[in-house]
N, C-alpha and C positions, 0 to 999 in steps of 0.2 A: 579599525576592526580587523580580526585574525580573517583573512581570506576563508571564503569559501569555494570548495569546486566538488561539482559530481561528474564521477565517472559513467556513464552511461550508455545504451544503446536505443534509438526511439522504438525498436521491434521488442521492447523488453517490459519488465516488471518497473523497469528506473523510471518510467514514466511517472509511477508514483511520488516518488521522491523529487522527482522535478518540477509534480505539482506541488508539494508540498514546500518547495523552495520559493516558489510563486507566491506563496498564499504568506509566509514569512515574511518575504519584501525586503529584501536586502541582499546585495549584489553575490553574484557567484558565475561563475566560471563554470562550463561545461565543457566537459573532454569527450569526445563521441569515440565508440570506441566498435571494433568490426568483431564478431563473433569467430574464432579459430584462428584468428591476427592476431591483434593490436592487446585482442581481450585474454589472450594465453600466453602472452611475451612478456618479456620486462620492457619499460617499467613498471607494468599497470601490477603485473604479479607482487612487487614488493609494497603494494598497497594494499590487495587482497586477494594470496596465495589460492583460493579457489578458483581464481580466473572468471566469476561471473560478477553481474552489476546488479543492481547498485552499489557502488561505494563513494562515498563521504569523507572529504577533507576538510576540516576546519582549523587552519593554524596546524600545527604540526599533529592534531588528532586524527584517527584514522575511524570511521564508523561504517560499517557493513550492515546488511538486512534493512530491508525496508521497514519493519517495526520498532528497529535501534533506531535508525537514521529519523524518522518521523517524531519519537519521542522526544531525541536528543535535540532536534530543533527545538520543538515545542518549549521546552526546558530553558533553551539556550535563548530565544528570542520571547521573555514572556511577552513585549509591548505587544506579539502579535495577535495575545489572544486565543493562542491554539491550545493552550493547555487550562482546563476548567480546574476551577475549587476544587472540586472530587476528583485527587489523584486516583482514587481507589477503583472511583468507575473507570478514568481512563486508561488503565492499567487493566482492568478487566479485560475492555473488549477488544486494547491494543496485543493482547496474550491472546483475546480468542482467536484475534483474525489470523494467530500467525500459530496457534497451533490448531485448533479443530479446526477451522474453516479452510485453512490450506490444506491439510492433511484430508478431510472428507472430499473436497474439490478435488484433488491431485487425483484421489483413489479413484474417484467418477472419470475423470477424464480417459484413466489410464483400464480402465476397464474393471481393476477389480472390483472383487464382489466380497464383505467381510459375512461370512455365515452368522446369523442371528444367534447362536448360542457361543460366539466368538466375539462381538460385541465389547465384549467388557473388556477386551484385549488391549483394543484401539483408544487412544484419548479421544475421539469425538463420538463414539456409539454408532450414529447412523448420519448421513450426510439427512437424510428429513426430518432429525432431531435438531440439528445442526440449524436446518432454515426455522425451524419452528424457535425456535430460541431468537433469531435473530429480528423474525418475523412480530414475536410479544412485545420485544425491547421497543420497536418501530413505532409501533401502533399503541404505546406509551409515550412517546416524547417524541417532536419530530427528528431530532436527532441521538446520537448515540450516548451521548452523557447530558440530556437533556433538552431545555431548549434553545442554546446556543450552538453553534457549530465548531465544531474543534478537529485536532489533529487524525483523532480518534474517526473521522468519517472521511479523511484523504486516505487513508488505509484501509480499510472494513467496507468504502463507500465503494473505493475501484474495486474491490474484491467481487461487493455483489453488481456492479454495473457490470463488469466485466462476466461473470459469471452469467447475467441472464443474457448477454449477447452470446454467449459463446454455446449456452445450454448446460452447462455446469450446475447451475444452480436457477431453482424456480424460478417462472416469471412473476410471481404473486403480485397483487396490484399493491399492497403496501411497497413491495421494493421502486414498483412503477414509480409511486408518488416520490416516494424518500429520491431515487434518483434524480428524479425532474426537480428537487428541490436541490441538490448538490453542482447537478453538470451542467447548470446554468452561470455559476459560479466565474466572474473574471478572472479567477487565480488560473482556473483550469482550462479556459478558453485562451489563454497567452500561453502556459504549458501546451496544448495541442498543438497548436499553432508552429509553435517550437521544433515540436518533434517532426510533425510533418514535414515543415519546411527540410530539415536536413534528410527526413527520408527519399525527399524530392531530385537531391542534390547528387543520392548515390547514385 
């Protein structure tokens, strides 16, 4: 098999993608890498010129963004089940979470405010359009492209777990449930685990 390795920091977004490497199952190589070091220097730059992580080696391919790298697993390891019959859904809600849901979350965090007759400007409208959207999908299916669990809730999943710890996004008790049904998950308990440990070490 073409080697894997992700580039990473455990205080990051790679977290994702780390889980997602877990839930795959099949062997990979983590390069932990220091914010303003290691992660703006060569070599890591000739891997991915933005200087930030996640990034994705597989064989001599290079994959960046947490919504490429999660898909491109998916793709690439079907035995593991992470990518459902309905590409269509999974591509829906792996597009939402990387463009509204990031973008309405970012704008919360960062303070802005978009003026309601401005609205239309933004690809998400209103970050509580945003949760309401993701809040009907929930409370239809227990997960995002149904009733399996796929690639599609390592990505969308951390968004909104993340998001109701942080206050970014509502604590609604559907997300309550959907979480307590994802982060129980052994994929993501050996990913923690992971991260932790080397956060332990700096």
């Amino acid at each position: 098999m073409e080697p894997l390795t992700l580039y990473t920091n455990p205080m990051s977004r790679g977290r994702i993608a780390h889980w997602m490497l877990e839930e795959v199952g099949q062997p990979y190589r983590t390069v932990w890498l220091d914010y303003g070091t290691t992660m703006k220097a060569e070599p890591y730059l000739s891997v991915n010129p933005m200087g930030k992580v996640p990034a994705l080696t597989h064989g001599d391919r290079v994959v960046t963004e947490n919504a490429a790298i999660i898909t491109w697993l998916a793709d690439a390891f079907p035995q593991a089940g992470l990518m459902p019959e309905d590409r269509g859904r999974f591509y829906r809600w792996m597009f939402f979470g990387a463009g509204p849901v990031e973008a309405a979350v970012t704008n919360k965090a960062l303070g802005v405010q978009v003026p309601p007759e401005r609205r239309g400007m933004v690809g998400y409208g209103s970050l509580e359009q945003v949760t309401d959207i993701l809040e009907t999908a929930l409370t239809k299916a227990p997960y995002l492209c149904g009733a399996t669990f796929s690639g599609a809730n390592v990505f969308v999943g951390s968004q909104i777990g993340w998001g109701m710890r942080f206050g970014t996004i509502e604590a609604r008790p559907v997300f309550g449930d959907y979480w307590a049904r994802i982060a129980g998950r052994p994929a993501l308990a050996r990913s923690s685990a992971a991260c932790d440990a080397h956060l332990k070490q700096e």
